[in-house]
N, C-alpha and C positions, 0 to 999 in steps of 0.2 A: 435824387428826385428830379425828376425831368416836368421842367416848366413848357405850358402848352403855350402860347400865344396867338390868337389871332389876328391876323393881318390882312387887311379888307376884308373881301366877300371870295377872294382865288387861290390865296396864298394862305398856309400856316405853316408857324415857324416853331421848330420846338429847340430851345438851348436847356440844357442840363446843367443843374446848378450842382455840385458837388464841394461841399463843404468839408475840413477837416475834423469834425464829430460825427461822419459818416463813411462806411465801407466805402474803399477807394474805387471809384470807375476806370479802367484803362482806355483810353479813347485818343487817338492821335491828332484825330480833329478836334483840338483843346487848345487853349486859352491857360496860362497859370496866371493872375493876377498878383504879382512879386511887389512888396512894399510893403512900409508901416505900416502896423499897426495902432491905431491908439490902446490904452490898456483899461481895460474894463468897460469896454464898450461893446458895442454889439453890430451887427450888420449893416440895420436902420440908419446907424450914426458915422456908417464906414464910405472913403470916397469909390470899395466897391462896389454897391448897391448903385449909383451913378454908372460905375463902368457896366455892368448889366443890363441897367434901364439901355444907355448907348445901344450894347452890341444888341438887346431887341428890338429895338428900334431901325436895328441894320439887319434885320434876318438872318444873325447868326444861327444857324444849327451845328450844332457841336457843345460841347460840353466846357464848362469855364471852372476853373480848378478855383477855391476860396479860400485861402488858410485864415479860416476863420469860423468858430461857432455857429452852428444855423440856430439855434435858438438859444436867448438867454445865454449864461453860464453853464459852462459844467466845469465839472473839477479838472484841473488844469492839468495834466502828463506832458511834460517836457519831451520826452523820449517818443511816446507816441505823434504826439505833434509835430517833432522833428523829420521821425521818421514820413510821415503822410506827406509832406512837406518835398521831403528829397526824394520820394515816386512822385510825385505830380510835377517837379521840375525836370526830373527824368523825360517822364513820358510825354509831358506837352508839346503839342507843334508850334508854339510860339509862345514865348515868357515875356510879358509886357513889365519891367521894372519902373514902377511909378512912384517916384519918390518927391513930393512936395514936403520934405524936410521943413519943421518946424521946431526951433528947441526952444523949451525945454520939453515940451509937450508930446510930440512926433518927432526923437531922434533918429530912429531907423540904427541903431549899432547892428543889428541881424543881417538888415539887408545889404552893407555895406559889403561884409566877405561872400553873401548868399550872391551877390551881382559878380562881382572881381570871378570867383568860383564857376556860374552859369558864364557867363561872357567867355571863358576860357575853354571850357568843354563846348556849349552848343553856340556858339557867338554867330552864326547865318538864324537863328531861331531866337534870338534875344534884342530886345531894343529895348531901349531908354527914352523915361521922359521925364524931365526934371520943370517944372513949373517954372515960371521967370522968380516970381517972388521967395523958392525955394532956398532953402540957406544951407551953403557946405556940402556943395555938390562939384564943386572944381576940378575933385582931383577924379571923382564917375565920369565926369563925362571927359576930361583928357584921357582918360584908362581906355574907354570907348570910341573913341575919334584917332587913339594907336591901334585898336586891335580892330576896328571898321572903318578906316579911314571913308568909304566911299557910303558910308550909313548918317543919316542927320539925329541929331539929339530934337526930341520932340518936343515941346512945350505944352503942351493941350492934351488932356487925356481923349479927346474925341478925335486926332489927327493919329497919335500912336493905335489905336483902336481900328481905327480904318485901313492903318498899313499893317496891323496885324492879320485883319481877313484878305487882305490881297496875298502876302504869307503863304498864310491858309489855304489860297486857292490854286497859287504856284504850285505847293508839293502836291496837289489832290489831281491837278495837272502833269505833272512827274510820277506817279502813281501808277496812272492811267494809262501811258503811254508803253 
């Protein structure tokens, strides 16, 4: 589904929201939003409905990957899920892992090996940001600060968000050339 945005009266901005209970988009100018989920919740209640309000608010155009239900429930496939999951980490030009760990609530056990995993294959396309108040994140971000020594661990989902469209516009810059 591709959301329209208007932006004043000169500019419109259109980001594509691509959910994992929908046909997958291939799109390189993408966004994968990697992190907890909580469980049995929904969008509305998820921190990335926040990440999305952000990057519209930034005039992203490009397509934002969501392992997550766009409406309600549906019956749950492990396999299909996994799989929708490991093409959009594939194909995104930049995997934002935002992990504000909370236990018991928001353990994140998934994104633990889905980060260590993405870090090691696309680690120039992955960043990290681990919230201050986030708990048992020690050993992500030492993992991350050996295999990017010259990369900062982000605290604020609105700062990692920002250097993901700079990212963004490096390879679209590399592209081009």
């Amino acid at each position: 589904q591709r959301a329209k945005f208007q932006i004043g009266t000169e500019r419109k901005c259109y980001m594509r929201l691509n959910f994992s209970d929908e046909t997958f988009i291939k799109d390189n100018n993408s966004i994968f939003l990697a992190g907890p989920t909580l469980r049995n919740s929904s969008f509305n209640n998820s921190w990335r409905k926040e990440a999305c309000e952000m990057l519209r608010n930034l005039e992203f155009n490009g397509t934002v990957y969501i392992p997550e239900f766009s409406k309600g429930e549906n019956p749950f496939d492990f396999i299909n899920q996994a799989s929708w999951e490991r093409q959009g980490l594939q194909t995104a030009g930049v995997i934002i892992f935002y992990i504000p760990r909370k236990l018991p609530e928001l353990p994140g056990f998934t994104t633990n090996v889905e980060f260590g995993m993405w870090l090691t294959r696309k680690p120039e396309q992955t960043l990290l940001c681990c919230p201050e108040n986030s708990e048992k994140n020690r050993y992500l971000i030492w993992l991350y600060n050996e295999e990017k020594p010259d990369s900062k661990v982000f605290q604020d989902l609105y700062s990692v968000i920002d250097e993901a469209l700079k990212m963004l516009s490096e390879q679209e810059n590399k592209r081009d050339e």
